[in-house]
C-alpha positions as CSV (number, residue, x, y, z in Angstrom):
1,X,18.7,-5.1,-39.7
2,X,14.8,-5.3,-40.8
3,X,14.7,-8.1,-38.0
4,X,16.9,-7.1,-35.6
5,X,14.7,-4.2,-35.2
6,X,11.4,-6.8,-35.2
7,X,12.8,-8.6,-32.2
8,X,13.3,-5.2,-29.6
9,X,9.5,-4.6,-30.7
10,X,8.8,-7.7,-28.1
11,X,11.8,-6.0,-25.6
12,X,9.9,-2.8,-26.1
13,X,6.3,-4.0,-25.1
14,X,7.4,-5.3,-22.0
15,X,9.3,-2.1,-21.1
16,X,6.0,-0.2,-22.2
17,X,4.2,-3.0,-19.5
18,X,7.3,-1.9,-17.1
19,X,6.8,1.9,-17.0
20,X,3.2,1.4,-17.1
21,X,3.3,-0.4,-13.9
22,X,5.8,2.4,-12.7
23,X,3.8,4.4,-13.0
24,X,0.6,2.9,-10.5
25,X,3.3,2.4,-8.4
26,X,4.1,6.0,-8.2
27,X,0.1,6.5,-8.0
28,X,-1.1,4.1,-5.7
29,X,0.6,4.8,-2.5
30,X,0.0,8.4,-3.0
31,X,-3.6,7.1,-2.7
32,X,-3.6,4.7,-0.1
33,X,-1.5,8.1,1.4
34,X,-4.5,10.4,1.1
35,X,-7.4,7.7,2.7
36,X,-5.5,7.4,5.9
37,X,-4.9,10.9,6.0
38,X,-8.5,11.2,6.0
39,X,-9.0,8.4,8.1
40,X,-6.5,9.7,10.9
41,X,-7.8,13.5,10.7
42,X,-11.4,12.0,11.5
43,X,-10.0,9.4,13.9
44,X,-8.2,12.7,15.4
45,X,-11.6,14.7,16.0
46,X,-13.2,11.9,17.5
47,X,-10.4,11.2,20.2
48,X,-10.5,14.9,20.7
49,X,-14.0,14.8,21.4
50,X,-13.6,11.6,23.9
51,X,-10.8,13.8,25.6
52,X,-13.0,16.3,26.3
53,X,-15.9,14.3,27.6
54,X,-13.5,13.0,29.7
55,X,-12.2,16.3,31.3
56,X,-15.8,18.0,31.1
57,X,-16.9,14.8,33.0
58,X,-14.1,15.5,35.5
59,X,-15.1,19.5,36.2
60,X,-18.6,17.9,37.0
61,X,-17.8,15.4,39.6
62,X,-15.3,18.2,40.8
63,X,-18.3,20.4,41.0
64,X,-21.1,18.5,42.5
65,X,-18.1,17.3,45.2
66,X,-18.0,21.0,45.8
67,X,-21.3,21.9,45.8
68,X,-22.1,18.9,48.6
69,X,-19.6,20.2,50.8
70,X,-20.9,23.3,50.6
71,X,-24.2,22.4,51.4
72,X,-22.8,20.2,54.5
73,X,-21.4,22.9,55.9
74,X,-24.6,25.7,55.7
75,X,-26.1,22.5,57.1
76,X,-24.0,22.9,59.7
77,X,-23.7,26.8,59.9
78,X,-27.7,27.1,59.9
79,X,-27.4,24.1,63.0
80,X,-25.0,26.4,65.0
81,X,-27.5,29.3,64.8
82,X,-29.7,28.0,67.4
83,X,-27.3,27.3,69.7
84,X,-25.7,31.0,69.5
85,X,-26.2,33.5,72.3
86,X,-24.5,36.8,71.4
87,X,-25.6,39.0,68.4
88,X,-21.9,39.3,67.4
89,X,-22.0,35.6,66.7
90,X,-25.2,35.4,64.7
91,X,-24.3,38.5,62.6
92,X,-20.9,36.5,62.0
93,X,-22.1,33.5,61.2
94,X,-25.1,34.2,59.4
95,X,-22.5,36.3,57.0
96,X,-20.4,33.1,56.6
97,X,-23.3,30.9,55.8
98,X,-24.5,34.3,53.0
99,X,-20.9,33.5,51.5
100,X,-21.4,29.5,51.4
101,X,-24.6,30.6,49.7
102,X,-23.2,32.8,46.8
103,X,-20.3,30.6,46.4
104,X,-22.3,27.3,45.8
105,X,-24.4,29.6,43.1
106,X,-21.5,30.6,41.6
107,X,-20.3,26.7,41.6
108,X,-23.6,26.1,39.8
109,X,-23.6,28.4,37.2
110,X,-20.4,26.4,36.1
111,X,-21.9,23.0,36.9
112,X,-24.8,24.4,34.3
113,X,-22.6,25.4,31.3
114,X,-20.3,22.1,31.5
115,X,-23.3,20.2,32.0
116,X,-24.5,22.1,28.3
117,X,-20.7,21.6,27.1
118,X,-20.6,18.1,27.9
119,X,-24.4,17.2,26.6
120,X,-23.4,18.5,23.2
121,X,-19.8,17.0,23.2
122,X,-21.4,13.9,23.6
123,X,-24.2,14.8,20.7
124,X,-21.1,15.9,18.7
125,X,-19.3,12.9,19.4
126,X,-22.4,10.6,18.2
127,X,-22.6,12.5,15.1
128,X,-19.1,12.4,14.3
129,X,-18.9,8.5,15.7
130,X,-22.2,7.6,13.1
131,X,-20.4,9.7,9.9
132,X,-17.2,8.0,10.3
133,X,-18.8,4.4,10.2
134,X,-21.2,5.6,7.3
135,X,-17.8,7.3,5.3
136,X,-14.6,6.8,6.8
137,X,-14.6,2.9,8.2
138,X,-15.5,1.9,4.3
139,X,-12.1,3.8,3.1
140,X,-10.2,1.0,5.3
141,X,-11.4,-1.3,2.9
142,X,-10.5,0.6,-0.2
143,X,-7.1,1.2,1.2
144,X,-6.7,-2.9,1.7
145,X,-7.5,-3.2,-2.2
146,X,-5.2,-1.2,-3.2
147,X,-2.6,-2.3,-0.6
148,X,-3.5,-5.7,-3.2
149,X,-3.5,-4.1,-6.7
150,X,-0.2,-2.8,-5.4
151,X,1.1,-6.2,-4.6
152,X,-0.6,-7.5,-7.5
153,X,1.0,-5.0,-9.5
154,X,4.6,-5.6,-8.1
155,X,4.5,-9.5,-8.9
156,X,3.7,-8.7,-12.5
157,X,6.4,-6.3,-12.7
158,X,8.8,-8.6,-11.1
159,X,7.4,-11.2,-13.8
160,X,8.0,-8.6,-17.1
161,X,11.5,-7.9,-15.2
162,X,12.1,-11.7,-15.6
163,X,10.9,-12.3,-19.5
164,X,13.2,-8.8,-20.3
165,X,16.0,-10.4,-18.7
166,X,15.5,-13.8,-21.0
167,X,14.7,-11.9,-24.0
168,X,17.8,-9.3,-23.8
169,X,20.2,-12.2,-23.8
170,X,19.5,-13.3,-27.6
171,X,19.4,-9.3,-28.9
172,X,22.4,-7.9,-30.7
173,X,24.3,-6.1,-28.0
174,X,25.3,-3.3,-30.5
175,X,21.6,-2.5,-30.5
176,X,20.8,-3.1,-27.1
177,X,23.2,-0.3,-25.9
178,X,21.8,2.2,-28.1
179,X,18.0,1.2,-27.4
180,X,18.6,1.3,-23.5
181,X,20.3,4.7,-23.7
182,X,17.3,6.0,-25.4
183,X,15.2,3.8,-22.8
184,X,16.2,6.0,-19.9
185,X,13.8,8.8,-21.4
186,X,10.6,6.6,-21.3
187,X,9.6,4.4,-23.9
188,X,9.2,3.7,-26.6
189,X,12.1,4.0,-28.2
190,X,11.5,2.5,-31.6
191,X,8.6,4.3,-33.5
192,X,6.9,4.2,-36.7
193,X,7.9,6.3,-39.4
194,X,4.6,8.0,-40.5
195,X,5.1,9.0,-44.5
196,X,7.8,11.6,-43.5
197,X,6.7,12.2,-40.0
198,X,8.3,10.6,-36.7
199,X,5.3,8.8,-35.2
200,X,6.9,10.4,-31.6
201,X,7.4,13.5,-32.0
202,X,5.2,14.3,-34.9
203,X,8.4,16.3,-36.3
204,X,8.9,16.2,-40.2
205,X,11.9,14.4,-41.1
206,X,14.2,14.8,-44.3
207,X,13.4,12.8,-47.8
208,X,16.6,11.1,-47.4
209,X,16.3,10.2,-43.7
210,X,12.9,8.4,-45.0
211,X,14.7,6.7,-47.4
212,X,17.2,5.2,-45.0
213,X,14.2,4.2,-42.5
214,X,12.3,2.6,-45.8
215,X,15.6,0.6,-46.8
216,X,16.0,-1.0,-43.1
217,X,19.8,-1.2,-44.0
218,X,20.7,1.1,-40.5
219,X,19.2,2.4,-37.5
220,X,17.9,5.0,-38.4
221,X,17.5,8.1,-35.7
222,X,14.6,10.9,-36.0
223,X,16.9,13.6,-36.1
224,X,14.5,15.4,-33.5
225,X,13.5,13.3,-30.7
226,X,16.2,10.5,-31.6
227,X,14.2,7.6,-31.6
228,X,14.6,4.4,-34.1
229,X,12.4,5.0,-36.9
230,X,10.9,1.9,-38.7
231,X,8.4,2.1,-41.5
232,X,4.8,2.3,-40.3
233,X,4.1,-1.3,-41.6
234,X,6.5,-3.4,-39.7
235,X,5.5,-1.4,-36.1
236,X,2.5,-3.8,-35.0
């Protein structure tokens, strides 16, 4: 029994490799999650930014278009005032070039502020454009390593998955279906006897429970966490 129990140590280092490998499986993509998160929020504020340059630049040409047609026709308002003969007229049409005149200010008090809008869009946007090259462009990078140590980290796994399948086909079976039962709750599952405390759980176990584990006659189960106990020497 004393060796049959020596030979799942080797199973059980390479199902300690396994779960440890699991495990940066189960970490890295959350990582590689939070980066492009981060990337795409920042990559979201810039093309935010760029859409509304693009509009504010839009209300501009929209406003100085207004603003000359306005001023073509008081051009042409002001022209027809020489050429008027009744009072009537003048009044009229010296009230409809007044209204060109208060419209086009009105016209350029909003040509001002999106003028101010878009000059600091475009600072913001420079700002923003110059952070995410200084902090966000060098997370791409990081996200390709560990888009590698993941890969990296999957060949190796496949590899242990390979040298567990050799090694399981020369263990006693008997065993084998008791240590993978006990496998499904995370390994290890055979631990070292520690005087008269299970190296697992830390639990004190009975005299005569000791006395089985020391003998190596049985597997021998800690009666609290129910993994194989072996004596403390043989565990290395």
């Amino acid at each position: 029994m004393e060796n049959k129990l020596l030979e799942f140590l080797k199973l059980q280092k390479i199902d300690i490799d396994i779960s440890d490998f699991k495990k940066t499986f189960e970490n890295i993509p959350k990582e590689i999650d939070v980066l492009e998160n981060k990337i795409s929020t920042e990559e979201i504020k810039i093309n935010n930014l760029k859409d509304k340059i693009s509009v504010l630049e839009k209300e501009l040409d929209d406003y100085n278009s207004q603003i000359e047609t306005i001023n073509t026709k008081i051009k042409n308002q002001e022209d027809k005032l020489f050429t008027i003969n009744s009072n009537k007229e003048f009044e009229a049409l010296q009230k409809e070039t007044g209204d060109l005149k208060r419209l086009k200010i009105e016209i350029e008090d909003k040509q001002l502020k999106t003028m101010e809008n878009l000059e600091l869009s475009k600072e913001n946007l420079n700002n923003f454009t110059s952070q995410f090259q200084t902090d966000i462009e060098p997370l791409k990078e990081e996200i390709k390593k560990l888009e590698n140590n993941l890969k990296e980290c999957n060949e190796k796994k496949e590899t242990l998955i390979a040298d567990r399948n050799q090694i399981t086909k020369t263990l006693d079976e008997n065993i084998l279906i008791q240590y993978e039962s006990l496998l499904e709750d995370n390994p290890p599952v055979i631990v070292s006897a520690i005087g008269e405390t299970c190296g697992q759980c830390f639990l004190t176990i009975p005299p005569q429970t000791y006395i089985k584990v020391l003998q190596q006659k049985e597997i021998v189960n800690c009666p609290h966490c129910r993994k194989i106990l072996i004596p403390e020497e043989n565990n290395v």
